[in-house]
C-alpha positions as CSV (number, residue, x, y, z in Angstrom):
1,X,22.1,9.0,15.9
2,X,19.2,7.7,14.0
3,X,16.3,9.9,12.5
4,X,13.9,6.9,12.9
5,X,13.6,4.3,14.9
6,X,12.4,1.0,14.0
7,X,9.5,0.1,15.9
8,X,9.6,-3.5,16.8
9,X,5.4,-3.6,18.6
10,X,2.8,-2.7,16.5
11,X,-0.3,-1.2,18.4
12,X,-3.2,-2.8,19.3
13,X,-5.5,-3.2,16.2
14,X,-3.0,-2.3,13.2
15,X,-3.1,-4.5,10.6
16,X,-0.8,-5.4,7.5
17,X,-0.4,-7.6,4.8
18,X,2.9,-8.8,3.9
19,X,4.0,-8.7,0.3
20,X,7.0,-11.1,0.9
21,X,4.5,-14.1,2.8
22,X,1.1,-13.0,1.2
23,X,-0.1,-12.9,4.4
24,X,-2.3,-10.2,6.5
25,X,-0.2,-9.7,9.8
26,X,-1.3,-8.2,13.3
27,X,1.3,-5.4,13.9
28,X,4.6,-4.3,11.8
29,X,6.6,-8.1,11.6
30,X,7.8,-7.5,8.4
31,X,10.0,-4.3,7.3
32,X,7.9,-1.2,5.9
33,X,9.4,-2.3,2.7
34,X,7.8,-5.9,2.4
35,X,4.1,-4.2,3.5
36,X,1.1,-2.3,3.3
37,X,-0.8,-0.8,5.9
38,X,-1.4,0.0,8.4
39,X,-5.3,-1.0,8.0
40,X,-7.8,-0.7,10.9
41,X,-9.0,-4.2,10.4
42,X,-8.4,-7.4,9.2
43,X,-10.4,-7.2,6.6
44,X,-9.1,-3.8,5.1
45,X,-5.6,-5.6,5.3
46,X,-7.0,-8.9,3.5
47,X,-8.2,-6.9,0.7
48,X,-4.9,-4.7,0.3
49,X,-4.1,-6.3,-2.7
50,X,-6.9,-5.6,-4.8
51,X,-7.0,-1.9,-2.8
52,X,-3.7,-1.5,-4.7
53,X,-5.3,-2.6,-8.6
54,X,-8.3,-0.7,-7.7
55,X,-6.4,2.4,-6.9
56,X,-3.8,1.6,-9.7
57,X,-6.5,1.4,-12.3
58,X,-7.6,4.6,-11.7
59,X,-4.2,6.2,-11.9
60,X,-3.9,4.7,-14.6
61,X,-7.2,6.0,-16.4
62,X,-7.0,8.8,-15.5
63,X,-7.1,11.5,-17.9
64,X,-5.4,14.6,-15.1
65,X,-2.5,12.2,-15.9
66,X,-2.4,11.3,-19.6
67,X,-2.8,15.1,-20.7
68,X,-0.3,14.8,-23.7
69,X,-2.4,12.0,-25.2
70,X,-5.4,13.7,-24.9
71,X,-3.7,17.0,-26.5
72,X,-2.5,14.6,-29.9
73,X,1.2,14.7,-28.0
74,X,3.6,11.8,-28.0
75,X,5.2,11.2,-25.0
């Protein structure tokens, strides 16, 4: 018996953008490997890809994260 099941319909109003067709889609087509979201909107979904190098720039600035440099350590 499976722990999840894959859910085939997306609900009314979720969104996703596809990383394999660079495309925003209107429920889950893709597997949950190949996307992001869910997103209420299109919109949110349209801009999930600079979301992502927003977010990953300030994981990667910041300094709760990089504590051995700021200490003088080496990695």
């Amino acid at each position: 018996m499976a722990l999840f099941k894959k859910r085939t319909v997306g609900k009314p109003g979720e969104w996703y953008y596809c990383l394999q067709h660079n495309k925003v889609e209107e429920g889950p087509d893709c597997p949950g490997k190949d996307r992001f979201g869910p997103y209420a909107s299109r919109e949110e979904a349209t801009r999930a890809m600079e979301t992502a190098a927003e977010r990953n720039l300030e994981w990667d600035t910041d300094p709760r994260w990089h504590d051995s440099a700021a200490r003088g350590e080496e990695d």
